[in-house]
Wavefront OBJ file of the C-alpha trace (Angstrom):
o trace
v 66.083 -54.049 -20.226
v 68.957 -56.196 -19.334
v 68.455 -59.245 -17.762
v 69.669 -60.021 -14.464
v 72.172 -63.050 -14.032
v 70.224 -65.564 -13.267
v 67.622 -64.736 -15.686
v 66.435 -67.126 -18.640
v 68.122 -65.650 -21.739
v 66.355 -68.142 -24.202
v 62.961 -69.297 -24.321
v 64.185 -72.811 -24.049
v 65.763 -71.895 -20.504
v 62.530 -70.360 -19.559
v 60.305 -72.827 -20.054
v 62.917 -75.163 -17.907
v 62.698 -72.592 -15.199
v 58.782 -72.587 -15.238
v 58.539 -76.211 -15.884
v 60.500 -76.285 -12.582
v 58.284 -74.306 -10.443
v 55.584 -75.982 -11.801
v 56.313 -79.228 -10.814
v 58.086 -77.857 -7.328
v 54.899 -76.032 -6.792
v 52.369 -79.253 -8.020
v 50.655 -77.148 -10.136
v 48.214 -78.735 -12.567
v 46.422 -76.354 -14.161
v 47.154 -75.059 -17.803
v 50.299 -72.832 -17.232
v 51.603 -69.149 -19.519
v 55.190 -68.870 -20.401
v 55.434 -65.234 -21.825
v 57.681 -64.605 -24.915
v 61.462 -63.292 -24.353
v 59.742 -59.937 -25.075
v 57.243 -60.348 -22.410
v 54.539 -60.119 -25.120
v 51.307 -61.314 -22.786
v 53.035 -59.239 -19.751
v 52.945 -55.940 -22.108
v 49.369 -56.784 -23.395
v 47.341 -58.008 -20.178
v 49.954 -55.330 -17.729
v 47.633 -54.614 -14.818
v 49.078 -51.661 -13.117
v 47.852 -51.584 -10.436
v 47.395 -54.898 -10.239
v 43.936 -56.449 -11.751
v 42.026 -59.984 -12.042
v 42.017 -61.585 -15.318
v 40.205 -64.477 -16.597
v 41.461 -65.734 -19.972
v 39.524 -68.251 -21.451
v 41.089 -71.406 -23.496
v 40.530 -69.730 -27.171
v 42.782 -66.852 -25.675
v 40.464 -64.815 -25.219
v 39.962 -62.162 -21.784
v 36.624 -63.361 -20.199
v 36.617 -61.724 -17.082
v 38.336 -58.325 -16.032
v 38.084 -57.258 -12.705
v 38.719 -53.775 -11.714
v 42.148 -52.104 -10.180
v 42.961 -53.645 -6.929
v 43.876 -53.797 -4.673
v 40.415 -52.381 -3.211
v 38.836 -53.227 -6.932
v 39.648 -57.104 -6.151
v 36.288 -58.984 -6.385
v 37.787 -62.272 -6.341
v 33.720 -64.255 -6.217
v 33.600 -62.833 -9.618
v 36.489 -63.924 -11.079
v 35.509 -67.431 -9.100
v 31.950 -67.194 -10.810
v 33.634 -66.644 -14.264
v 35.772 -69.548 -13.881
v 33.122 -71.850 -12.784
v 31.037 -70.919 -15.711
v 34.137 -72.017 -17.975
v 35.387 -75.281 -16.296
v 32.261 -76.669 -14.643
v 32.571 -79.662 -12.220
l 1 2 3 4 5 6 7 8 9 10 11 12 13 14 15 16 17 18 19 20 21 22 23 24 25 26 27 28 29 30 31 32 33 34 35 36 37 38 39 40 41 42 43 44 45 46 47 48 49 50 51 52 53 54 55 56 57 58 59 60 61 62 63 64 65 66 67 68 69 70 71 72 73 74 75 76 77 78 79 80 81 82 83 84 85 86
C-alpha cells in the first residue's frame, strides 16, 4: 500500500510522530508503535472492531467479542484491574 504524504516512511519517523501525540495527548501509559509492515495491526486486526487486553509478557489476556454491540467494556476493565492492581 503506498503511503500517503505525510505518512512516516521509517520507523524512526514513526516513533517521532507517536512520541508526539503521546506527549500532546499526556499519555502515560505503556504505548505500541507497530512495525513499517503493520505487524501487530495484521495480527490483533479486529474487524469489526474488538476489545483487547494484552498483557506485559505480550501476551492477549482479554478478548472481547465483535462490537460494536459485542463491546463489554466492565470486562475488559475487570481484566485490567486484575493485571495492574492499585
Amino acid at each position: 500500500m503506498p503511503y500517503a504524504p505525510n505518512e512516516p516512511k521509517s520507523l524512526e519517523e514513526r516513533i517521532d510522530v507517536a512520541k508526539d501525540c503521546l506527549r500532546a495527548m499526556k499519555v502515560t501509559i505503556p504505548f505500541l508503535i507497530d512495525d513499517m509492515k503493520n505487524g501487530a495491526n495484521e495480527a490483533y486486526t479486529a474487524r469489526p472492531d474488538r476489545i483487547y487486553v494484552v498483557d506485559k509478557s505480550g501476551k492477549i489476556a482479554y478478548k472481547g467479542a465483535p462490537g460494536p454491540r459485542g463491546f463489554n467494556p466492565n470486562e475488559a476493565k475487570g481484566k485490567l484491574r486484575e493485571l495492574v492492581p492499585n
